[in-house]
C-alpha positions as CSV (number, residue, x, y, z in Angstrom):
1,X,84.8,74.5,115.5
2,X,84.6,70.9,114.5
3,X,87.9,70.3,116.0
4,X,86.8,71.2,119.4
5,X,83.9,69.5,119.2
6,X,85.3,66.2,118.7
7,X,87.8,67.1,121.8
8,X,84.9,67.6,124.2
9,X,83.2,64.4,123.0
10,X,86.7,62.2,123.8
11,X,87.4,64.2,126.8
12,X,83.5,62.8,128.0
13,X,84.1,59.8,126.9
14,X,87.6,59.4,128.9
15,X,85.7,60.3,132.0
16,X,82.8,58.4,131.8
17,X,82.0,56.3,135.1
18,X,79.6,52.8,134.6
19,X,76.7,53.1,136.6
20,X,76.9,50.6,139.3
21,X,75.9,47.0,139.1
22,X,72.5,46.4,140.8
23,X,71.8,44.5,144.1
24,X,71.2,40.6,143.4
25,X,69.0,39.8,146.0
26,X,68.1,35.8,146.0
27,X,65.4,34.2,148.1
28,X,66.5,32.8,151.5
29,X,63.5,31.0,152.0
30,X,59.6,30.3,150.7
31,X,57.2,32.5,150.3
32,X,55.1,33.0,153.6
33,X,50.7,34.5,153.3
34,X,49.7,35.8,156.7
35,X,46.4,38.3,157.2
36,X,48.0,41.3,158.3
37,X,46.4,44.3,159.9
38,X,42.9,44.0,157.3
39,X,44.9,42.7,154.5
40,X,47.0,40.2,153.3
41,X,50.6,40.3,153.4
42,X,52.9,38.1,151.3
43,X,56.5,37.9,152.2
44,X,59.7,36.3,151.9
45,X,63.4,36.8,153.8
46,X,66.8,37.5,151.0
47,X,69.9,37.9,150.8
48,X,72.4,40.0,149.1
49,X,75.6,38.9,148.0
50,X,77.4,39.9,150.3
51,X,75.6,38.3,153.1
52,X,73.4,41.3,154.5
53,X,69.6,40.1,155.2
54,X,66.9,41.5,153.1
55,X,62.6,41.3,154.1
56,X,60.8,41.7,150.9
57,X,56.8,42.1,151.5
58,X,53.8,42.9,149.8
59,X,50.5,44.6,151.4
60,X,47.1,43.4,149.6
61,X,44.3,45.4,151.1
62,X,40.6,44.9,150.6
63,X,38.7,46.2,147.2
64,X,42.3,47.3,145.7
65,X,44.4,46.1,142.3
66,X,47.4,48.6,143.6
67,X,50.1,46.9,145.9
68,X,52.9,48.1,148.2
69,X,56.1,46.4,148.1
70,X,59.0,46.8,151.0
71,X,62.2,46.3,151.0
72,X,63.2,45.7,154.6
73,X,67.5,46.2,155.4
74,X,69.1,46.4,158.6
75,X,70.9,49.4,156.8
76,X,70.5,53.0,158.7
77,X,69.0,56.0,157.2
78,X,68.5,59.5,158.7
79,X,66.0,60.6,156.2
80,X,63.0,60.2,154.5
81,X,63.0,60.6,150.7
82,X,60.7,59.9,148.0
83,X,61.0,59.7,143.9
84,X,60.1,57.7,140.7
85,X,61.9,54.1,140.4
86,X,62.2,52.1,136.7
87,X,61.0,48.8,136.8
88,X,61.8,45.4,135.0
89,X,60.1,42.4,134.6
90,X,61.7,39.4,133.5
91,X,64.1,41.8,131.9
92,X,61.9,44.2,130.3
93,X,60.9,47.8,131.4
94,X,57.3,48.5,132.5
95,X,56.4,51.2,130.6
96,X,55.7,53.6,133.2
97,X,57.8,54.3,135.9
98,X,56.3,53.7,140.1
99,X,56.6,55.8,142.8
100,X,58.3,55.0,146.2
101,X,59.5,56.3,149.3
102,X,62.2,55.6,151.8
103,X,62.9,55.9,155.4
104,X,63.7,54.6,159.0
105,X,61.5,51.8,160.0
106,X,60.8,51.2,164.0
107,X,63.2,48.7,164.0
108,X,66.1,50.8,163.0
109,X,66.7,49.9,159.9
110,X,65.3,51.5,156.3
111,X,62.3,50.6,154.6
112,X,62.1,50.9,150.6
113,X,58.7,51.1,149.4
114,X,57.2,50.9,146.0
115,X,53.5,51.5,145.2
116,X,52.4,49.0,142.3
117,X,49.4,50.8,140.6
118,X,48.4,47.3,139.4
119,X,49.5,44.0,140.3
120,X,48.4,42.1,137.7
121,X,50.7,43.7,135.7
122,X,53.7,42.1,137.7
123,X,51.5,38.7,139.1
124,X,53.2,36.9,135.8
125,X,56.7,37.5,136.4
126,X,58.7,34.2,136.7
127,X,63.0,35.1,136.8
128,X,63.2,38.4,138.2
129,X,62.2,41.8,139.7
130,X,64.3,45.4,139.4
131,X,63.5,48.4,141.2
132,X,65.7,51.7,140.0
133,X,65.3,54.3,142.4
134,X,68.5,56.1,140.9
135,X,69.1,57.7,144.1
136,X,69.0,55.1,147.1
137,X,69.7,51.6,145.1
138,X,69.3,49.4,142.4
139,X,68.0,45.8,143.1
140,X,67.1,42.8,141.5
141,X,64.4,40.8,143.3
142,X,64.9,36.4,142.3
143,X,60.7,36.1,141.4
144,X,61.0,31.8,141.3
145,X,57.6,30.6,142.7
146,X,56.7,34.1,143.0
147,X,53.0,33.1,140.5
148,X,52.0,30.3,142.6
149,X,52.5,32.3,145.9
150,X,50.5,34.8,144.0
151,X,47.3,32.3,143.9
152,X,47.7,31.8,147.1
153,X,46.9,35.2,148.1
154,X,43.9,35.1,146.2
155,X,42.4,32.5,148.7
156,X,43.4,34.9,151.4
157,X,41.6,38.0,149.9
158,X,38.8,35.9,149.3
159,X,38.5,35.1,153.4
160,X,39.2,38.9,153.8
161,X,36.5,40.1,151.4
162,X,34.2,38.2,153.1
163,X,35.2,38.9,157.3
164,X,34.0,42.8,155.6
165,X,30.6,41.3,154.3
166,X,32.0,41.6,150.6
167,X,31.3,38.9,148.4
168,X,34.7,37.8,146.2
169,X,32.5,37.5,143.2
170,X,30.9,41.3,143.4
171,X,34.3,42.2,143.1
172,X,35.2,39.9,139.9
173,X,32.3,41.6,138.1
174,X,34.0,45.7,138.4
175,X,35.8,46.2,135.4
176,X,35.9,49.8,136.5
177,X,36.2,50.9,140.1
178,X,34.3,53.6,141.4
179,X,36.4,57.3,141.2
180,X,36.3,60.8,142.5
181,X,36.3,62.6,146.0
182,X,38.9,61.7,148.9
183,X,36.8,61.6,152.3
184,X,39.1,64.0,154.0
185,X,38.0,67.1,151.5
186,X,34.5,67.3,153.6
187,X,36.1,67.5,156.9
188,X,37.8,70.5,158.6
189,X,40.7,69.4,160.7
190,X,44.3,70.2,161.8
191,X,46.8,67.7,161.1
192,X,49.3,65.7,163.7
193,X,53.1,66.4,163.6
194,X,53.3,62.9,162.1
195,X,50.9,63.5,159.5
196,X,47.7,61.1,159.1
197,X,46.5,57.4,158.9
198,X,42.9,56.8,159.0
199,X,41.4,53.8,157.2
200,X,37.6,53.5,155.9
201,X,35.3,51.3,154.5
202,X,32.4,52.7,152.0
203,X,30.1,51.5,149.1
204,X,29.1,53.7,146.2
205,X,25.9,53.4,144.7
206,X,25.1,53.2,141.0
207,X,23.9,56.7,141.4
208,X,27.5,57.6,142.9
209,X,26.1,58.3,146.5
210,X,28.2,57.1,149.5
211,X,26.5,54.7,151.8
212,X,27.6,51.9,154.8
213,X,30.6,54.6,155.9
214,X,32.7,52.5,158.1
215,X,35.6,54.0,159.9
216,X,37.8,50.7,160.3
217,X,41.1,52.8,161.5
218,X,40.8,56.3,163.1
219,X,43.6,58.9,163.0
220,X,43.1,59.8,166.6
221,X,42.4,62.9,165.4
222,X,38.8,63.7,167.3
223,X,37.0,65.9,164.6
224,X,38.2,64.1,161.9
225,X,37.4,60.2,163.2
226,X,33.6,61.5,164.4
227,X,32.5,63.2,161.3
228,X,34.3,61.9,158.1
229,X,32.0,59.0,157.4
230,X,28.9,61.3,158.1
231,X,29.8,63.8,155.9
232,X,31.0,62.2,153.5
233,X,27.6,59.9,153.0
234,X,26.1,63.5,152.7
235,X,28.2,65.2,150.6
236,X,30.3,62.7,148.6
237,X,29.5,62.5,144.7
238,X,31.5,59.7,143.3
239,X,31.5,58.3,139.6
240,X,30.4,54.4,140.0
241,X,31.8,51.6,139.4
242,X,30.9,49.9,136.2
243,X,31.1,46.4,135.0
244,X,32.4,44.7,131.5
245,X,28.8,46.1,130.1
246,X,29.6,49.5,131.1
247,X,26.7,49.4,133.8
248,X,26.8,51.4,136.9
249,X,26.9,48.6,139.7
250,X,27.0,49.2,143.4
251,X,30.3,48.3,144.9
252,X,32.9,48.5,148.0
253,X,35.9,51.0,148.4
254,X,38.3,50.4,151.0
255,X,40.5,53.3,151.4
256,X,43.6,53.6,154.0
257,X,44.9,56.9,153.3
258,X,48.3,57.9,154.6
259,X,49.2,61.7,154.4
260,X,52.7,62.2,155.4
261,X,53.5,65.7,156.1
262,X,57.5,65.4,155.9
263,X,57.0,63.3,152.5
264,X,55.9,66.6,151.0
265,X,58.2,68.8,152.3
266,X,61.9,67.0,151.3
267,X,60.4,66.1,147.6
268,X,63.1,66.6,145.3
């Protein structure tokens, strides 16, 4: 028995296949802020080694520590996918792992994008970023300059913030953002082929009532863009936000949500 399990373990061994270096993709040019669309989009063009062009940007939106990052390639894809992806900073692993998706953008290429729960975790990186998806490539993002491009968005959100009539320094003072319903729950409607994009602005009380509803993008779905902001002040129970007290304090939610029907029917 022992005999043949030493032979299995040196005929795995004999086999065994090194997982492929990752894509080295080094910045092509500076970092570039631009207002993009109600939010603030920092961006910068690469390249890999072996001279294909890369667009690496990240979406800053009003009221929101998570971030999107894209990986735009000239590279064709014929599907749309979606998994977890590893991530290193400065050559150590985050501990938990992000989700992203990837499919064909309008331009005919593919578009890799990750969804950074928090972006002050990464905001301090200096050498590099990695993004595993395991399935659809492994690359390694040069991060020089990448904390002083960072402040630089800050100024940006701050002329953002206040374009919505929200004050940079209410935001400073939520430790704790408000939580709870989605505003599509109170609403009956039948979604589009495409799926849905709709974008919102609210405020929750310190008793967790909605108020100031603001559709900002409608889904051009009739039912849904008329009544979500009025049902949702009447029926929407959310927990508050709270500051570094633990207070209940009165703040702004901006919420662009994105259901995409044939994300949910590939999952692997």
């Amino acid at each position: 028995m022992h005999c043949l399990l030493a032979s299995a373990a040196l005929l795995v061994t004999s086999v065994a296949v090194a997982a492929p270096s990752p894509t080295e993709l080094r910045g092509a040019g500076p970092w570039k802020v631009d207002f993009a669309d109600a939010a603030c989009l920092l961006s910068r063009p690469y390249a890999a080694p072996d001279g294909s062009d890369y667009q690496v940007e990240l979406t800053f939106e009003p009221t929101q520590i998570d971030v999107w990052l894209r990986i735009q390639s000239s590279e064709k894809t014929s599907k749309r996918n979606d998994g977890d992806t590893a991530v290193d900073m400065d050559g150590n692993r985050i501990a938990e792992d992000v989700h992203y998706n990837i499919f064909a953008n309008p331009a005919g290429g593919t578009t890799r994008e990750f969804w950074l729960k928090d972006i002050n975790k990464i905001a301090p990186m200096k050498q590099s970023l990695r993004l595993i998806t395991r399935k659809h490539g492994d690359f390694v993002l040069a991060a020089d300059n990448f904390a002083a491009a960072a402040r630089t968005v800050t100024s940006c959100m701050d002329d953002l913030h206040r374009s919505l009539g929200i004050e940079p320094d209410l935001l400073k003072a939520i430790v704790t953002p408000p939580s709870g319903d989605s505003p599509l729950q109170f609403v009956d409607f039948e979604m589009l082929p495409t799926g849905v994009n709709i974008t919102l602005l609210y405020w929750v009380t310190e008793a967790g009532r909605v108020e100031e509803c603001r559709l900002l993008k409608p889904s051009g779905i009739e039912n849904l863009d008329q009544n979500v902001c009025s049902r949702f002040e009447i029926k929407g129970r959310l927990t508050p936000a709270q500051d570094k007290d633990g207070k209940s304090i009165r703040a702004p939610v901006y919420e662009d949500i994105r259901l995409r029907r044939d994300v949910y029917m590939i999952r692997t």
